[in-house]
DRENTOR-812964 format. One record per residue: residue in three letters; y, z, x of N, C-alpha, C in turn. Coordinates in steps of 0.1 Angstrom, whole numbers, padded with zeros to 4 digits, always signed. Layout:
alaYZXYZXYZX;...
This chain:
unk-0020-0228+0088-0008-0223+0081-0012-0210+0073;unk-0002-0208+0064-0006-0192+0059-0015-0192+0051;unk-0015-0202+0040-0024-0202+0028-0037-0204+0034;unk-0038-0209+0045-0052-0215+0048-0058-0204+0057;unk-0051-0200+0061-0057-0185+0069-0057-0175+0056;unk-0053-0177+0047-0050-0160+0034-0067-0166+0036;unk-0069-0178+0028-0085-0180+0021-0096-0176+0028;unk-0091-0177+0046-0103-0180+0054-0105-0161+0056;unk-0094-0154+0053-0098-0137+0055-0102-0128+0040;unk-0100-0138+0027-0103-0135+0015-0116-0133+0012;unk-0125-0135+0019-0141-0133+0015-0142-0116+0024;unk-0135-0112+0035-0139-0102+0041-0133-0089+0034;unk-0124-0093+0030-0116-0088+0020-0125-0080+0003;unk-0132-0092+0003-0137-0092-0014-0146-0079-0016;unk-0153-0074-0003-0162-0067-0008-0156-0049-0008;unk-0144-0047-0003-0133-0035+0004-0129-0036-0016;unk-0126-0045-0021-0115-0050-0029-0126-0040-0040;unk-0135-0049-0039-0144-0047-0055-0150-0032-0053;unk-0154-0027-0040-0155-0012-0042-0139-0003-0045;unk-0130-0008-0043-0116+0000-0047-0117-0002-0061;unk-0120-0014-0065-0121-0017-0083-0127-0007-0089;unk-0137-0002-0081-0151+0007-0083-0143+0018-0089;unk-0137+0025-0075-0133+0041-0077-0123+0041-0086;unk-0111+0029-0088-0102+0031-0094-0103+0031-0111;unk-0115+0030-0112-0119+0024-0128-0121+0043-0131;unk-0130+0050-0121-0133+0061-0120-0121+0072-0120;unk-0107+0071-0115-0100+0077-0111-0085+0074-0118;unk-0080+0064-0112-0064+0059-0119-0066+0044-0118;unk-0070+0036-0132-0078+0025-0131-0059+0015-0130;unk-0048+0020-0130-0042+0008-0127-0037+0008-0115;unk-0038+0017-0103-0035+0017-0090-0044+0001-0083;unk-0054+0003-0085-0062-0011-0083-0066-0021-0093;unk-0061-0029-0100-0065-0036-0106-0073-0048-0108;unk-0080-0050-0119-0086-0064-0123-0082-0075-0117;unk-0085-0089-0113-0085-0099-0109-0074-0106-0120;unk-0063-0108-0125-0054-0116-0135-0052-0106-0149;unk-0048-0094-0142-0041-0082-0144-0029-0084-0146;unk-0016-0084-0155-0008-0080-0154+0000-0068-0165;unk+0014-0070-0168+0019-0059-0179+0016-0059-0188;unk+0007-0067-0191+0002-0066-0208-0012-0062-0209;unk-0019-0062-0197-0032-0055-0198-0033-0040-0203;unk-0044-0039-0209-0044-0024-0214-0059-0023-0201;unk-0055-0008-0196-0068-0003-0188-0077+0004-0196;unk-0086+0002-0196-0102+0017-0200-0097+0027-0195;unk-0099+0037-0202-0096+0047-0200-0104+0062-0201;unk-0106+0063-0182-0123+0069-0182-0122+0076-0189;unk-0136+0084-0197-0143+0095-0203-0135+0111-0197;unk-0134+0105-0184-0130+0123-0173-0120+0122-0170;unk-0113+0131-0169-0101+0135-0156-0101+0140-0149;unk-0113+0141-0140-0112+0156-0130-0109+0141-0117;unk-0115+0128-0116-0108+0119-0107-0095+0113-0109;unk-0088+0117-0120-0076+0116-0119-0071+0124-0114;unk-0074+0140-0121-0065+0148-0117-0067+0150-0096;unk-0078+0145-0096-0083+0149-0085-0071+0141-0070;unk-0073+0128-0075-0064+0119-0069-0049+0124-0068;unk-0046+0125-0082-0032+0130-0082-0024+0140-0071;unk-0035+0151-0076-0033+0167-0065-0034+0163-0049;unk-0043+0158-0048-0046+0153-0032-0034+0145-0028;unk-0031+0139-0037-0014+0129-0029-0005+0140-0029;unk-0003+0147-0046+0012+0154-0041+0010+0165-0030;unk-0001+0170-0027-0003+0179-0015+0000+0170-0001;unk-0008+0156+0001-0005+0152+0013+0009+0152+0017;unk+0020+0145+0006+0032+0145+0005+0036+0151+0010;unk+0039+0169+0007+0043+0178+0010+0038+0181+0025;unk+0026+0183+0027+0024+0182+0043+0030+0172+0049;unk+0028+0161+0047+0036+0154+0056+0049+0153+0055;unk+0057+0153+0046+0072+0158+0042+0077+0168+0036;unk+0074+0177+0042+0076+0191+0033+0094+0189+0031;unk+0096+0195+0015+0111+0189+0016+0118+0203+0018;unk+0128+0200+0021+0144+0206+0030+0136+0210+0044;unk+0126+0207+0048+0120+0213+0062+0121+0200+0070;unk+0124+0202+0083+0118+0189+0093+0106+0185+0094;unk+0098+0173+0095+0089+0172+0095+0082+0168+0111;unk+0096+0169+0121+0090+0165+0132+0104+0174+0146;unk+0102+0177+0155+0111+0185+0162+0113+0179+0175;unk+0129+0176+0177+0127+0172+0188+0133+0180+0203;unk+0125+0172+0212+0126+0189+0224+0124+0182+0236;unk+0135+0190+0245+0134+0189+0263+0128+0200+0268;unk+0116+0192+0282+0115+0205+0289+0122+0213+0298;unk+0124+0224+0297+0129+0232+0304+0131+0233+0322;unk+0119+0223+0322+0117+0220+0342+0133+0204+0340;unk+0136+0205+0331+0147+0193+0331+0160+0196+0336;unk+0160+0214+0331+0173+0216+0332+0175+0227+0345;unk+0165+0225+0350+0162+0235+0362+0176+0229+0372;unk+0179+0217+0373+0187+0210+0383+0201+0214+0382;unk+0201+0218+0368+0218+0228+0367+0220+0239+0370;unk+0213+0245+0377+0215+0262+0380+0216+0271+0371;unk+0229+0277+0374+0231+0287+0364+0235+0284+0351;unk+0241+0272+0352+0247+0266+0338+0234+0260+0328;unk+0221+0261+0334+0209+0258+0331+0208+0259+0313;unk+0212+0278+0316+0207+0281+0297+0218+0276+0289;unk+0230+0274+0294+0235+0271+0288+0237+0253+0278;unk+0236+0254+0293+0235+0236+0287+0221+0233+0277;unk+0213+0241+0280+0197+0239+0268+0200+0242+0260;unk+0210+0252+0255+0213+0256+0244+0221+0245+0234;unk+0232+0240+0247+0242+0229+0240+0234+0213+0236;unk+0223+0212+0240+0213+0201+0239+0201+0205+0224;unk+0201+0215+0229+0189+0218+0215+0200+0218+0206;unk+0212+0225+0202+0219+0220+0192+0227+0208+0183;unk+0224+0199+0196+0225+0185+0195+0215+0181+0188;unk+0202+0186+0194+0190+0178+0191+0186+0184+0174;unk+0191+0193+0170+0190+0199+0161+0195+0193+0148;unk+0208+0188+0148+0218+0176+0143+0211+0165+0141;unk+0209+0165+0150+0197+0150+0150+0190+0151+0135;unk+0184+0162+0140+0170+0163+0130+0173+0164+0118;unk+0185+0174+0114+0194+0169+0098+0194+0160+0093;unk+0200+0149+0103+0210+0135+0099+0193+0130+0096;unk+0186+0125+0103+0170+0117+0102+0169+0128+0088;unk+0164+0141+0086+0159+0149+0071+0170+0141+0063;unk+0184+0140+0061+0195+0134+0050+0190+0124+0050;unk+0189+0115+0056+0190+0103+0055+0175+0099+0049;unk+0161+0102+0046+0149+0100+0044+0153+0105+0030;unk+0160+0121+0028+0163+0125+0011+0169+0115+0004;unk+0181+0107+0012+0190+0098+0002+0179+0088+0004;unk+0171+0081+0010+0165+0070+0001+0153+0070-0003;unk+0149+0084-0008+0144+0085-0018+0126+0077-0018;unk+0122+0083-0003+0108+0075+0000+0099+0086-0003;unk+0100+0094-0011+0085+0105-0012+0079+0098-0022;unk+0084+0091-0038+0079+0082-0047+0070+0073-0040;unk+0075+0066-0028+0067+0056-0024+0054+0058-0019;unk+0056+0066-0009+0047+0073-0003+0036+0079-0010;unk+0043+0089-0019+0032+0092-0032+0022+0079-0037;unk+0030+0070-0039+0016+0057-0042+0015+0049-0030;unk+0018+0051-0020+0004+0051-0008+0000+0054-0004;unk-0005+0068-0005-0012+0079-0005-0022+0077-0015;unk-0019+0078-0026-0029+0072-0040-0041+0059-0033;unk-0029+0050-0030-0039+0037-0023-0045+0038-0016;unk-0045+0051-0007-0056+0051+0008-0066+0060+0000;unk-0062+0072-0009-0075+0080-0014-0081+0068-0022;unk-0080+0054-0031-0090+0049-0039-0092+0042-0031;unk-0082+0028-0026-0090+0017-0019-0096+0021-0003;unk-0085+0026+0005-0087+0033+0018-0078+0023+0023;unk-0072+0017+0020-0063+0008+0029-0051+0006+0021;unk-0037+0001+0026-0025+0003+0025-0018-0003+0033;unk-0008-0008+0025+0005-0020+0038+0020-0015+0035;unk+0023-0011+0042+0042-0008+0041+0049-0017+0052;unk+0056-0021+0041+0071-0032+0048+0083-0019+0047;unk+0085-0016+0064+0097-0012+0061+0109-0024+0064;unk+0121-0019+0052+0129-0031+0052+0143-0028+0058;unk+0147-0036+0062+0158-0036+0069+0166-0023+0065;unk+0167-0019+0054+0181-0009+0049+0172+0005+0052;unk+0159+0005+0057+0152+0018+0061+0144+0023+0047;unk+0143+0015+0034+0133+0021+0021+0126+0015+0029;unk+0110+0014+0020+0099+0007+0025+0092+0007+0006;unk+0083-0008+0011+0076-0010+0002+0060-0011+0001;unk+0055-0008-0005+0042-0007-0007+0034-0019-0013;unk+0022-0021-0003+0013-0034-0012-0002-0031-0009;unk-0005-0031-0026-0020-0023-0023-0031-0035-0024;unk-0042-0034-0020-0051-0040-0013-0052-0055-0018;unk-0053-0052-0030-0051-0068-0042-0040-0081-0036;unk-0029-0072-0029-0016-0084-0025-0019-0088-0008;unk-0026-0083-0002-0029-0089+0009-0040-0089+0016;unk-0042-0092+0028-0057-0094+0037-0048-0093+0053;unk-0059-0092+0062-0055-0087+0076-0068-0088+0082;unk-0065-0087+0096-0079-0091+0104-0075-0084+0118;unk-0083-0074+0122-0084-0067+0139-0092-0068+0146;unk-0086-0067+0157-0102-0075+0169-0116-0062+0168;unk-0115-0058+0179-0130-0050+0179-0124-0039+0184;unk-0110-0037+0186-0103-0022+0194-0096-0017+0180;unk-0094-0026+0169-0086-0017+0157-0072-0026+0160;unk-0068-0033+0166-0055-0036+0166-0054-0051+0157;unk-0043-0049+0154-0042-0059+0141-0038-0076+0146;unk-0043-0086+0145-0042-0100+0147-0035-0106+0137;unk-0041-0102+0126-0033-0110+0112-0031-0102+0096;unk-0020-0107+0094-0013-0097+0082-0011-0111+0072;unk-0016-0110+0062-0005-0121+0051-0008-0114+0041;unk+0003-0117+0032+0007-0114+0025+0011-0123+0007;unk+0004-0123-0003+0003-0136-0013+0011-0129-0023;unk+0025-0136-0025+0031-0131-0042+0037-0149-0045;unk+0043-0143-0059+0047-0155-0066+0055-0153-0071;unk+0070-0165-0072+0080-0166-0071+0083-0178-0081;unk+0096-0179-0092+0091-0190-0099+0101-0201-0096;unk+0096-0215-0101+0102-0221-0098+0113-0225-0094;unk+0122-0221-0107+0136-0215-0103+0140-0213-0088;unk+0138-0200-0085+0137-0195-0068+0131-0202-0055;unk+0115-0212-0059+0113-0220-0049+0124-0233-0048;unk+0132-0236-0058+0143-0249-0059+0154-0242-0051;unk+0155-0235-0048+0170-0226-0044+0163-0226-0026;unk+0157-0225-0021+0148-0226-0008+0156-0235+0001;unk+0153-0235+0013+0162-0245+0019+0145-0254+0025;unk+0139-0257+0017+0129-0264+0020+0128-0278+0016;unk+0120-0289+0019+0118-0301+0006+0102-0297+0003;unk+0096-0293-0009+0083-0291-0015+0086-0300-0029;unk+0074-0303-0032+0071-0309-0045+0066-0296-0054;unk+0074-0297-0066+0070-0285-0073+0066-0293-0085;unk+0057-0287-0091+0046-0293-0104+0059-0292-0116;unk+0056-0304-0122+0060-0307-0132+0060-0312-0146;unk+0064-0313-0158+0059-0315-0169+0061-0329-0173;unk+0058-0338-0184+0054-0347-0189+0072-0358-0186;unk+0077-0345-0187+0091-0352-0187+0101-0351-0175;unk+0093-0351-0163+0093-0347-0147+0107-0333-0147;unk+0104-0324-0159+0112-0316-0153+0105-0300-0154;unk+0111-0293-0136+0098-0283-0138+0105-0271-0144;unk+0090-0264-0152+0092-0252-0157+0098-0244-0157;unk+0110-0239-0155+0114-0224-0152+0103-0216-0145;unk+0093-0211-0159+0084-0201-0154+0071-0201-0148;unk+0069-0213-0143+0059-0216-0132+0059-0212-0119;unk+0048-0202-0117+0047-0194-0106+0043-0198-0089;unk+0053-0202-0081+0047-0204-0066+0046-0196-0058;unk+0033-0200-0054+0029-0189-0041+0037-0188-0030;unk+0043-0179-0026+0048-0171-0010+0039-0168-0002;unk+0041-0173+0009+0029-0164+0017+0041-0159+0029;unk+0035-0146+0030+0041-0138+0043+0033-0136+0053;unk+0032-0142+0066+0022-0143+0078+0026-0133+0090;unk+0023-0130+0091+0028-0118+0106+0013-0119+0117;unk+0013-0130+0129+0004-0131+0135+0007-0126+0152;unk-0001-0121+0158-0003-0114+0171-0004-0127+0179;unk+0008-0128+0187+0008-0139+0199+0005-0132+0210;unk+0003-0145+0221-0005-0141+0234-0001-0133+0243;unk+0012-0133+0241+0025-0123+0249+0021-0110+0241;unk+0015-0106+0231+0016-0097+0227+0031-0087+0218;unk+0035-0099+0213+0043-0102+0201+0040-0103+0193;unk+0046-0102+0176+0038-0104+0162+0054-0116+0163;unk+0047-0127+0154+0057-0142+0149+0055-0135+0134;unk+0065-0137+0127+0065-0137+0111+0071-0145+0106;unk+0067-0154+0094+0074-0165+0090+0071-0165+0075;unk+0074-0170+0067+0070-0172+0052+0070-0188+0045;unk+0063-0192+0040+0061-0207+0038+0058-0206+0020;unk+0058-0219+0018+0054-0220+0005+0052-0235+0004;unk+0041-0237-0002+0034-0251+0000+0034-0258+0009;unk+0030-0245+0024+0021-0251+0033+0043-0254+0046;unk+0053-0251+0039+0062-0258+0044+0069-0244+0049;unk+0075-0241+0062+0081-0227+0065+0091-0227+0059;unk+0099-0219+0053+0110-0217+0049+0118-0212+0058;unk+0132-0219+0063+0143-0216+0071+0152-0203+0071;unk+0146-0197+0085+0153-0181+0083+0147-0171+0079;unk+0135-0177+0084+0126-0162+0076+0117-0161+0088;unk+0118-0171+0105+0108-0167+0114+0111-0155+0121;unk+0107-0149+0126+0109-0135+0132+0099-0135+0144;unk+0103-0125+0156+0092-0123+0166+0096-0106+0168;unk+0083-0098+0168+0087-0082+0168+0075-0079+0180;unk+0082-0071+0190+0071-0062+0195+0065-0053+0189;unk+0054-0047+0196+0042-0044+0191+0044-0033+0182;unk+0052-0023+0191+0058-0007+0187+0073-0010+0175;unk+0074-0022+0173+0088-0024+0166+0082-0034+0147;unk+0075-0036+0151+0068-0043+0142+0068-0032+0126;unk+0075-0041+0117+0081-0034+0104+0067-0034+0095;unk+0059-0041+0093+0048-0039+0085+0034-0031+0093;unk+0031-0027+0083+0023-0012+0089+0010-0013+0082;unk-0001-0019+0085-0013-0016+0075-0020-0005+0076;unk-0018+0004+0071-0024+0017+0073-0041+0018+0062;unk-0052+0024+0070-0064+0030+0064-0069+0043+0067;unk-0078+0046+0053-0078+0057+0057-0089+0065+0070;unk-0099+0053+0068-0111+0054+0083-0111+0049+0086;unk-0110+0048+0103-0113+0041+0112-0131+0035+0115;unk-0135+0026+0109-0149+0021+0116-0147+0005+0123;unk-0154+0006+0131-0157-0001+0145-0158-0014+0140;unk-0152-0025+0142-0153-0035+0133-0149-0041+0117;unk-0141-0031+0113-0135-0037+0100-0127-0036+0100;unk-0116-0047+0095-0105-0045+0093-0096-0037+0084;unk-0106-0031+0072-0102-0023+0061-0105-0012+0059;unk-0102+0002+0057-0105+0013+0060-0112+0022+0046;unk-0122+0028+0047-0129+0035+0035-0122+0044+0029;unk-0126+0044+0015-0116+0055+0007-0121+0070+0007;unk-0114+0081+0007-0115+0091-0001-0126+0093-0014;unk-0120+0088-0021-0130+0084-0034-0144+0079-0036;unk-0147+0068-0023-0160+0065-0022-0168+0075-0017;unk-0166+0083-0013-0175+0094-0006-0182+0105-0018;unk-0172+0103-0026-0177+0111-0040-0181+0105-0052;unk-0178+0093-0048-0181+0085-0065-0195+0084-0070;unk-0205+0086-0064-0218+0090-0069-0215+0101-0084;unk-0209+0116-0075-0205+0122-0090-0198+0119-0096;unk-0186+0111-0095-0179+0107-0104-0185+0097-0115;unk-0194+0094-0110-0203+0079-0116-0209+0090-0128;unk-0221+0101-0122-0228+0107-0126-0216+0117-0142;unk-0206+0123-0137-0199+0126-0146-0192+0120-0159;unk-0190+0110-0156-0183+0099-0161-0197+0096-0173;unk-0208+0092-0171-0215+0089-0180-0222+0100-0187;unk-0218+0117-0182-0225+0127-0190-0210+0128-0201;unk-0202+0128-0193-0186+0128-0204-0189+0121-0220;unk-0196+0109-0209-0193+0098-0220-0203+0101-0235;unk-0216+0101-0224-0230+0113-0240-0222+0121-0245;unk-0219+0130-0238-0208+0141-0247-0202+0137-0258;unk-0194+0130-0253-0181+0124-0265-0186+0114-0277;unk-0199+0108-0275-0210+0098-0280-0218+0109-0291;unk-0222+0115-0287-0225+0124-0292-0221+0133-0304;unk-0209+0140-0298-0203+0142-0306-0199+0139-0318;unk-0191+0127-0317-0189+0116-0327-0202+0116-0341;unk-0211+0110-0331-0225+0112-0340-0227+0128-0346;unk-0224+0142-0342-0230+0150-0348-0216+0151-0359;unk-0205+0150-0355-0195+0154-0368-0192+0140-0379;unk-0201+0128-0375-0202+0118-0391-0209+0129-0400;unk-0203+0128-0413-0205+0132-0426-0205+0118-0437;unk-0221+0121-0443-0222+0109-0454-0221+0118-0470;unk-0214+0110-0479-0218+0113-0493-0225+0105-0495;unk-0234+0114-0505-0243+0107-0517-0242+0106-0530;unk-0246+0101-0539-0243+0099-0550-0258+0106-0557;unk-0261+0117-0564-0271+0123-0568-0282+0114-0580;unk-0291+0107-0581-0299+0101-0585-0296+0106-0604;unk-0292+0117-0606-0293+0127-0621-0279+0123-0623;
C-alpha cells in the first residue's frame, strides 16, 4: 500500500533531502525546510545575500524565458508541402489556417494570464535551483500545484522514467470522519476524537504493466472511494521535474550545489566580518582609581 512503499523510498530520498537542507540554509532557508517545521518556526538567517539574491534573479529570469509575458511562448505551424494539394487556392488557404492557428495561440497566452501560474512556477523554479527536484499536480481547472522535495518521494528505473510517485500530507480529523471510508481514528480518554489531530494522506501514482499510471489515495492503509484514477503515460497530471539528469537516480542535482563550496566559504568570512565587527565597536567605561 502507499504508506508502506512512502517508507520503503524514504531512505533514498534522505540523502537528495539533507543536501537541499544544505543549500537552502545557504540561500532561501524556508523554500526547504527542517524536519517538524512549520508557521511558527523562525529561520537563521544567513550572514550573506549574494545566494539569495542569486536564487531569486535566476528564477525571475528563467520565468521570463520560459513565459515571457504578452509574448507566445510556443508557435503553432503547418508545413507548406501540406497545402501543396490545393493548387492555386494553396496561399490562400495557409494564410486562412495560420490565422486560425494564431487565435489559438491568444486563447492558450489568455488563458495561462487569467490563472495566474507565473507565482507558481516562480517557486518551482526556486525548488529545482536549491533541491534540484520538483513535483507539479496539474489540477483539473488547469492551475497547478507545487510540492517541494520534503512532501514527496518517487522512484525510476534505469532509463529516467518514473515507476512511483507518493505523495504524504495531513488532514485532520474532522476531514478523515467526512471520508467515505471505515478507519479507526485515535482517540482521547473519553473515546472522542480531537478535532485537531493530524492524518496522514497518502497520494500514490504507480506505473502499470500496460504502461498506465493507477492513482489512488488511502489513509490508514484503507483506499478512499473516488479518488482511483488510470492516466496514460503522455496524459498523466503530476509531473516530477529535476534539474539533472544522472543515470540511476531518481532525484535530480541542484543548481546551488555546484557552488556551495563558495557559498559555504562566504557565509563564514561574512560571518568573521560581522563577529568582528561587533567586537571592534564594544566600548567599556571605567571608573578612574583618583
Amino acid at each position: 500500500m502507499g504508506a508502506q512503499r512512502y517508507a520503503q523510498l524514504l531512505s533514498e530520498r534522505e540523502v537528495f533531502l539533507t543536501r537541499a537542507r544544505a543549500c537552502a540554509k545557504l540561500t532561501l532557508p524556508m523554500v526547504i525546510r527542517d524536519d517538524g517545521a512549520d508557521s511558527s518556526t523562525s529561520f537563521d538567517t544567513p550572514y550573506q545575500s549574494v545566494g539569495a539574491r542569486g536564487v531569486t534573479n535566476l528564477s525571475s529570469n528563467m520565468v521570463l524565458s520560459l513565459f515571457p509575458a504578452g509574448t507566445p511562448f510556443f508557435r503553432l505551424l503547418v508545413s507548406k508541402e501540406d497545402f501543396v494539394q490545393f493548387g492555386p487556392d494553396s496561399d490562400r488557404i495557409m494564410g486562412e489556417v495560420e490565422a486560425e492557428l494564431s487565435d489559438i495561440e491568444r486563447t492558450v497566452l489568455e488563458e495561462i494570464e487569467s490563472l495566474n501560474l507565473r507565482s507558481t512556477l516562480f517557486e518551482v523554479i526556486k525548488n529545482l535551483l536549491i533541491a534540484g527536484s520538483s513535483l507539479i499536480y496539474v489540477q483539473p481547472d488547469g492551475n497547478i500545484r507545487n510540492y517541494t522535495l520534503e512532501d514527496f518521494v518517487c522512484h525510476r528505473d534505469v532509463s529516467g522514467n518514473v515507476t512511483d510517485i507518493l505523495i504524504k500530507e495531513s488532514i485532520s480529523a474532522t476531514v478523515a470522519k467526512s471520508l467515505d471510508i471505515k478507519i479507526d481514528l485515535p482517540s482521547d480518554e473519553k473515546g472522542q476524537v480531537p478535532v485537531d489531530k493530524d492524518i496522514d494522506l497518502y497520494t500514490a501514482i504507480r506505473l502499470q504493466d500496460d504502461g498506465t499510471y493507477y492513482e489512488y489515495q488511502e489513509v490508514r492503509g484503507k483506499i478512499i472511494k473516488g479518488t482511483e484514477s488510470y492516466y496514460e503515460a503522455d496524459k498523466l497530471p503530476w509531473l516530477p521535474l529535476r534539474m539533472t539528469k544522472n543515470t540511476g537516480e531518481s532525484y535530480g542535482r541542484s543548481y546551488v550545489e555546484t557552488v556551495v563550496g563558495d557559498l559555504k566559504s562566504l557565509e563564514l568570512l561574512s560571518k568573521s566580518v560581522v563577529e568582528s565587527a561587533a567586537i571592534a565597536a564594544k566600548t567599556l567605561f571605567f571608573v578612574e582609581p583618583a
